[in-house]
VOGU-3710 file (C-alpha; in Angstrom, 3 decimals, decimal comma):
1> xxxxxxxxxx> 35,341/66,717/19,236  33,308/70,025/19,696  29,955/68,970/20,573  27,025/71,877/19,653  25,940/74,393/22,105  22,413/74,318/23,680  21,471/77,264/21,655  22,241/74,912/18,101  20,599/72,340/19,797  17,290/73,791/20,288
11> xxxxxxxxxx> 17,468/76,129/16,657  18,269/72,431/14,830  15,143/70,734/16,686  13,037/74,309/15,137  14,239/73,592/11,664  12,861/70,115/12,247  9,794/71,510/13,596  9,482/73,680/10,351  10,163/70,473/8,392  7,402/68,240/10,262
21> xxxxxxxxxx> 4,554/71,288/10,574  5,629/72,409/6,611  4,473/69,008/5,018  1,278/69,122/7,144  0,398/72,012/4,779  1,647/70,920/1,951  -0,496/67,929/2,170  -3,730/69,636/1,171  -2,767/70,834/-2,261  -1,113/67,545/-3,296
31> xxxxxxxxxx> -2,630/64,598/-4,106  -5,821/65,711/-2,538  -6,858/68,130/-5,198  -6,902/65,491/-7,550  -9,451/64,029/-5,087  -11,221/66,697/-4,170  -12,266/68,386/-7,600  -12,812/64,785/-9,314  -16,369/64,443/-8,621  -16,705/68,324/-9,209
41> xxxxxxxxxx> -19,170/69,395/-12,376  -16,893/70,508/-15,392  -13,581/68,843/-13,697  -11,956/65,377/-15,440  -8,344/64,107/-14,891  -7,373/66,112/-18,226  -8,244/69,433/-16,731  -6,814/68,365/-13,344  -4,048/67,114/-14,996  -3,599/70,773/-16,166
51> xxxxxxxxxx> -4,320/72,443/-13,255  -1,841/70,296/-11,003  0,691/71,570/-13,643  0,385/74,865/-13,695  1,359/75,020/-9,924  4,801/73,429/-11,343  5,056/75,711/-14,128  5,004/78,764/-12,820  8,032/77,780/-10,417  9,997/76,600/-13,653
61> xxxxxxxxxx> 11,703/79,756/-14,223  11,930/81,249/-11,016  14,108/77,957/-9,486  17,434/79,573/-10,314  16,710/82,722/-9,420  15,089/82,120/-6,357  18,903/80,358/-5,594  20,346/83,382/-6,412  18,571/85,421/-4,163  18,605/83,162/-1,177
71> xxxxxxxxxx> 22,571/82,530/-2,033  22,759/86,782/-1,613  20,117/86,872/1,111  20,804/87,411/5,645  17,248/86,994/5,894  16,982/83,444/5,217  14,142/82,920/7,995  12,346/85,676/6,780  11,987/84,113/3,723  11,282/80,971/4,762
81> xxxxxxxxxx> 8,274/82,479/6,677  6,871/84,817/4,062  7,035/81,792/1,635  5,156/79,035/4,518  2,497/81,429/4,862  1,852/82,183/1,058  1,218/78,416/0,968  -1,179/78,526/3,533  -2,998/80,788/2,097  -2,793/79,176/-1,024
91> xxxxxxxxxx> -4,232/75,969/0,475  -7,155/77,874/2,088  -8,573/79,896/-1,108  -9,237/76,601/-3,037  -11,949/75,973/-0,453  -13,896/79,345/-1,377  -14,866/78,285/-4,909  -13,741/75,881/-6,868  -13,445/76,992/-10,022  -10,820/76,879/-12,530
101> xxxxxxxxxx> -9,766/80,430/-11,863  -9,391/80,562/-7,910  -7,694/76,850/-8,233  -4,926/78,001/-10,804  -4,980/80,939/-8,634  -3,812/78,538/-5,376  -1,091/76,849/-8,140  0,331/80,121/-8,541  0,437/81,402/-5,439  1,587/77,689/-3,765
111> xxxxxxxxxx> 4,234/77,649/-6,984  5,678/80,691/-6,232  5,939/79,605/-2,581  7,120/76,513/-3,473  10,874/77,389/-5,297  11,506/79,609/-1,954  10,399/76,776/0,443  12,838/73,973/-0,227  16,037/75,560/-1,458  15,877/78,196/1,588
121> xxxxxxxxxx> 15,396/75,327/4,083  18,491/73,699/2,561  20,634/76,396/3,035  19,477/77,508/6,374  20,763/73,902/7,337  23,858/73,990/5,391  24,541/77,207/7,353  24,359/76,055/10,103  25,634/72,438/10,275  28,605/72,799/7,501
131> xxxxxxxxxx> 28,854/70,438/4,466  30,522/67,291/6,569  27,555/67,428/8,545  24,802/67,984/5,830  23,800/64,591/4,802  23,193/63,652/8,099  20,910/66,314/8,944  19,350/66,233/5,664  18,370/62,449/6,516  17,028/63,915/9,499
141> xxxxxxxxxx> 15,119/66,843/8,289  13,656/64,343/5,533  12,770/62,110/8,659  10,179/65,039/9,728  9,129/65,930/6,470  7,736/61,995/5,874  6,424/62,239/9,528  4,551/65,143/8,995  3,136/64,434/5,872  1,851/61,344/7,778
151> xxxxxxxxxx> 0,543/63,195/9,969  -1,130/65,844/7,864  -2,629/62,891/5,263  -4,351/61,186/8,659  -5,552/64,744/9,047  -7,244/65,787/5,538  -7,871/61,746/4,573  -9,930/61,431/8,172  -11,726/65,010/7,924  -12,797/64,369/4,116
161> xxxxxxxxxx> -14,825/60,840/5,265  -16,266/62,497/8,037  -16,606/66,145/7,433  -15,902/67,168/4,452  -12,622/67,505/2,166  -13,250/71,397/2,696  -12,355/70,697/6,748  -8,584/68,470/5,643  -7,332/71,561/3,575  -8,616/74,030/5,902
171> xxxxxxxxxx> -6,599/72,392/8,865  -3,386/72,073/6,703  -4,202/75,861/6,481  -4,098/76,273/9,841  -0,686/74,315/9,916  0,912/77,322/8,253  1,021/79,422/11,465  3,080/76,749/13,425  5,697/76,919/10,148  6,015/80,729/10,843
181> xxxxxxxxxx> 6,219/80,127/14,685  9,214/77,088/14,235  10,743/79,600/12,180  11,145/82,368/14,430  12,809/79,964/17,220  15,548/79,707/14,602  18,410/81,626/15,894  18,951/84,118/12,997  23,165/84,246/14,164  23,937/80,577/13,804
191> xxxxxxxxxx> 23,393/80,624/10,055  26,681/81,142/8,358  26,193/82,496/5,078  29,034/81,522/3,268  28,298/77,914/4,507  24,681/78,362/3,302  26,113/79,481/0,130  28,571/76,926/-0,490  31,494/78,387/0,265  33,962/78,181/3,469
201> xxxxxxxxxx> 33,388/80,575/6,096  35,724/83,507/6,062  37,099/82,785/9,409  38,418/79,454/8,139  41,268/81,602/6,410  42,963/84,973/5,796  41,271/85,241/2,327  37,616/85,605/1,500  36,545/83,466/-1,012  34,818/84,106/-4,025
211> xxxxxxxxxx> 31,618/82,945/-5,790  32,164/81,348/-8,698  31,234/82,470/-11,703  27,585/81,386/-12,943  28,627/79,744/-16,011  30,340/76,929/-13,721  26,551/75,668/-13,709  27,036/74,916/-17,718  30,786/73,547/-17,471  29,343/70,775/-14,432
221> xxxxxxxxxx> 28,975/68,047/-16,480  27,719/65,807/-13,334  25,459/68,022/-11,911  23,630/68,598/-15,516  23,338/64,463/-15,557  21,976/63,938/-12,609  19,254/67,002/-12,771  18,455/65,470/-16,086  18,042/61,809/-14,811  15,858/63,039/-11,849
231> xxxxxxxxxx> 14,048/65,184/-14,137  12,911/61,791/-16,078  12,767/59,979/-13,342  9,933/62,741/-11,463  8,641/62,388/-15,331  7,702/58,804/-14,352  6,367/59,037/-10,666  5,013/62,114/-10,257  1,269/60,977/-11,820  1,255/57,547/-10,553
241> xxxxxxxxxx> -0,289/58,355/-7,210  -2,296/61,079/-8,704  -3,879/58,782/-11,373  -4,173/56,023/-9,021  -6,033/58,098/-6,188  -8,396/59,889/-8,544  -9,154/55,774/-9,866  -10,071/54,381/-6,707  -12,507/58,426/-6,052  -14,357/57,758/-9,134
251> xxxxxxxxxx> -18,172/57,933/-8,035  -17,372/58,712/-3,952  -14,807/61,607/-2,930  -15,911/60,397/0,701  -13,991/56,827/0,267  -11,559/58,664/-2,315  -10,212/61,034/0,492  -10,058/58,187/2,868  -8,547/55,875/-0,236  -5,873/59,059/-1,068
261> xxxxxxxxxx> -5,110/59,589/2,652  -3,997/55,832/3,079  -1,959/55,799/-0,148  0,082/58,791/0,933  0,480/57,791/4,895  1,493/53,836/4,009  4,387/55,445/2,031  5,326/58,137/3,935  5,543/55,706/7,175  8,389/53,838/4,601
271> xxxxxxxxxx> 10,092/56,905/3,988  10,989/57,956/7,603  13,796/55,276/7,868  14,802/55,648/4,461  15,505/59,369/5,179  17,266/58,370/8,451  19,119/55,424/6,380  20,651/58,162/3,975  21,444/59,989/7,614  23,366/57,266/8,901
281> xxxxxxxxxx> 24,761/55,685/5,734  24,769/58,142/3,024  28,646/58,670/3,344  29,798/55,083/4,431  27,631/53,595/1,406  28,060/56,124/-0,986  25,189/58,073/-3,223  24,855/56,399/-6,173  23,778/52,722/-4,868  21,192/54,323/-2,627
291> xxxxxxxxxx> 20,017/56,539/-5,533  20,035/53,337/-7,869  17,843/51,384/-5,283  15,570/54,631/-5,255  15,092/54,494/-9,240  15,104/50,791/-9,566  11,790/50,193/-7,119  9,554/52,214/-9,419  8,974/50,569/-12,457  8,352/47,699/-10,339
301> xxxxxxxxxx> 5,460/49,994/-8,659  4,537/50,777/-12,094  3,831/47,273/-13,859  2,019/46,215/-9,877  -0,191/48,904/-9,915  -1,181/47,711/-13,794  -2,288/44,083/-11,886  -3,286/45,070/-9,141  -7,102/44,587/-8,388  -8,631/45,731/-5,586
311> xxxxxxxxxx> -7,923/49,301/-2,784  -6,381/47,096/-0,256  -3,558/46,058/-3,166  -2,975/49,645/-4,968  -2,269/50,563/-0,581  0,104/47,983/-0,297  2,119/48,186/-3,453  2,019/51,995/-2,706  4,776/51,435/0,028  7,560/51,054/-2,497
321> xxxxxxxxxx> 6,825/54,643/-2,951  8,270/55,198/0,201  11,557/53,386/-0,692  11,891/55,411/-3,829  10,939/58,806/-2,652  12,456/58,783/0,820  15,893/57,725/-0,876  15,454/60,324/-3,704  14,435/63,243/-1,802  17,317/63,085/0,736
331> xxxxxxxxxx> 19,872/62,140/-1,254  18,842/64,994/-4,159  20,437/68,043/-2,099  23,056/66,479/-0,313  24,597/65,236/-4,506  23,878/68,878/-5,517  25,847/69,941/-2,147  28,655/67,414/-2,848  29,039/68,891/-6,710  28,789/72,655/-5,819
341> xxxxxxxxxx> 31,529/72,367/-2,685  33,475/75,624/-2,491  31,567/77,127/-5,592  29,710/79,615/-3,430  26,786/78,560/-6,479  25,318/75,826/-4,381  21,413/77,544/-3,426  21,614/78,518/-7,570  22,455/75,105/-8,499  20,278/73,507/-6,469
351> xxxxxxxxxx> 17,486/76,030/-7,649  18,833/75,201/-11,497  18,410/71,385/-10,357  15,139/71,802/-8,614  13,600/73,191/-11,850  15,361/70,551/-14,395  13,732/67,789/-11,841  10,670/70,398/-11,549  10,048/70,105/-15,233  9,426/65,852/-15,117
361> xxxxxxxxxx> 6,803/66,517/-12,270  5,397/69,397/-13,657  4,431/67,359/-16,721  3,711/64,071/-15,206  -0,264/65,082/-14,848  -0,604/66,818/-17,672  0,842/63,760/-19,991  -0,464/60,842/-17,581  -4,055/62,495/-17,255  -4,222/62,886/-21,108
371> xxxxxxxxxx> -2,785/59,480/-21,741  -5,875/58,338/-19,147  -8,513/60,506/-20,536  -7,826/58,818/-23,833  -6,759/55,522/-23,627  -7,702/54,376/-19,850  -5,623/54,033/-17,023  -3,657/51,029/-17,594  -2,026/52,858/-21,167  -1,157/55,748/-18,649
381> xxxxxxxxxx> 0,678/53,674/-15,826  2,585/51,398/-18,287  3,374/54,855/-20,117  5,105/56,139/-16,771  6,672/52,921/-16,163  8,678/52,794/-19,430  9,896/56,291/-18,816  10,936/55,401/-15,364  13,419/52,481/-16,360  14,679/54,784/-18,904
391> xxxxxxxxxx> 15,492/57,103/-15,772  17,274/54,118/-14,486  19,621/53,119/-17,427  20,716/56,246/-17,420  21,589/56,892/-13,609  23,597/53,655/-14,072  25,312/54,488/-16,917  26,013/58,495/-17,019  25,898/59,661/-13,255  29,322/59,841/-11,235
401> xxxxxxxxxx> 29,343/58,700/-7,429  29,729/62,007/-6,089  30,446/61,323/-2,327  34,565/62,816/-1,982  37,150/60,890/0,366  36,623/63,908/2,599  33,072/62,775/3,532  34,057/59,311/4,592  33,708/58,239/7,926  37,391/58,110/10,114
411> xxxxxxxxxx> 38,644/54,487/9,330  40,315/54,100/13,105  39,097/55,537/16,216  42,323/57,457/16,435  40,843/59,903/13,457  40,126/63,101/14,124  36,540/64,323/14,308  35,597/67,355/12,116  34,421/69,768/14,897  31,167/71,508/14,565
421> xxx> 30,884/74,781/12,349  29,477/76,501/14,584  28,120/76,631/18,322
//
């Protein structure tokens, strides 16, 4: 068994470093907006509903090609760091004024960041772990990501009761800088493209593959289902926390920020070891039950949120969040990776899958925050909870396991370890 060099080592524990310091500045312009411009003159959940989907929208159509280009790209870090620091700046500007036009002007900027961010990061580790090794390290990297975002909630949530909400998103700001630095300690020569890409590395044999053609995105009957299902499925979610936070800020964006900070952290803290779950047990389990489990606990959030009467229960039944997130966001890439093996498509796919599941979250606020404006925010949550146990039917029924035998673990001791791609 080839264990990785020191110089893998420490570029592996930068990519988690970019994972960790990323969602610390993500964390201002999510949920927090909602928070932050609810008690603003001239803003209501309708127009925030809006404004959170513009940010979506304009990443709708650039998904695939954003693939492409990262698929075609040697400057994957480059990329990665041009595309951290547009967010930061994204997160900052919304301080300055907030009015409509300088916040759609952070969606934009933070959208167009956004289809670089996590299809880039994918590949980089693909690249440089190979595909036997990616759902692993996507557990991992996941791991950070939910550790960081605790981290940078605690931040903004604690700043916004004491300072001032202005103070949380300038610090996530600030969080930009260490993305950029984690990024440069990346070594740039340990990323194989064709990995990254999909394909096998050209030293692997005497012929150098080929892309496939584009149209194999069409003809992949599986990888169409599932985008679709986890389209519906971020149809479902992707208001509940927003609608529920900008409930309990009504009247006090003091206690709202504190309120938001907690429901983000409690499930955050439950996604760490169900990221490093899919790490350990995503190929002796399989996919599809741990993507089940993911789709099955949120309809049950849905209809508890719809009872639930006080902060201190909407905090605890928040957790299941962090069962059905943590298991959907690590397992998402690693099906897309299993589907696009040897395609040389797998950064456009994923990009192509990012904005089918882009489109359900995109129009989560926009439908949940009218549905609340209008008929109050029990009609909205039940609304989101039928749609998610649609999402679940049809996982059962339509999506294909899509772990191969070649990503099972050695059945005897005797079975030959896969040696490391590189390093």
């Amino acid at each position: 068994m080839t264990t990785d060099s020191p110089e893998l080592k420490r570029s592996l524990w930068a990519l988690d470093g970019v994972n960790f310091f990323l969602a610390d500045v993500q964390a201002g312009l999510g949920p927090f907006l909602g928070v932050y411009l609810i008690n603003k003159e001239t803003w209501n959940p309708a127009n925030i509903g809006l404004i959170l989907t513009l940010g979506g929208a304009v990443g709708l159509l650039l998904n695939a090609p954003a693939g492409a280009l990262i698929d075609a790209s040697r400057h994957k870090r480059a990329l990665l760091a041009g595309a951290a620091a547009l967010t930061s700046f994204g997160t900052f500007i919304v301080t300055l004024k907030p009015t409509f036009a300088v916040v759609t002007a952070a969606q934009l900027i933070t959208g167009v960041a956004g289809v670089v961010l996590g299809p880039v990061i994918a590949a980089i580790a693909l690249g440089m772990v190979g595909p036997k090794r990616y759902a692993a390290q996507t557990g991992r990297m996941q791991a950070f990501n939910h550790a960081g975002n605790v981290m940078g909630s605690a931040v903004a949530g604690l700043a916004g009761y004491l300072i001032s909400l202005k103070m949380g998103f300038w610090l996530a700001s600030l969080f930009g800088i260490f993305v950029v630095l984690a990024t440069l300690m990346i070594k740039g020569h340990l990323i194989n493209d064709d990995l990254a890409r999909g394909l096998k590395p050209k030293e692997d044999d005497g012929d150098d593959e080929k892309p496939s053609g584009f149209r194999m995105l069409l003809r992949n009957r599986p990888l169409l289902l599932l985008a679709a299902v986890v389209g519906l499925w971020q149809l479902g979610n992707g208001a509940m926390l927003t609608i529920t936070g900008q409930k309990l800020a009504v009247g006090n964006s003091g206690e709202g920020a504190l309120y938001q900070a907690a429901l983000i952290i409690v499930a955050q803290v439950v996604m760490i070891p169900m990221a490093l779950l899919v790490s350990k047990r995503g190929d002796q389990w399989g996919r599809k039950p741990l993507m089940i489990a993911a789709f099955a606990v949120l309809p049950i959030r849905g209809l508890l949120f719809v009872v639930a009467s006080n902060p201190g229960e909407v905090i605890a039944i928040q957790a299941l969040d962090g069962i059905g997130a943590g298991l959907q966001g690590a397992l998402f890439a690693i099906m897309v990776a299993d589907l696009t093996r040897g395609s040389g498509r797998f950064n456009v796919a994923f990009g192509a899958a990012t904005m089918v599941q882009g489109i359900g979250a995109t129009l989560s606020p926009a439908l949940a925050g009218a549905i609340d404006q209008a008929a109050g925010y029990t009609t909205a949550m039940l609304a989101l909870t039928g749609i998610a146990v649609v999402a679940l039917v049809l996982l059962i029924v339509t999506v294909p396991e899509t772990r191969s035998s070649v990503d099972e673990p050695p059945k005897s001791k005797s079975a030959e370890a896969e040696p490391s791609p590189v390093g």
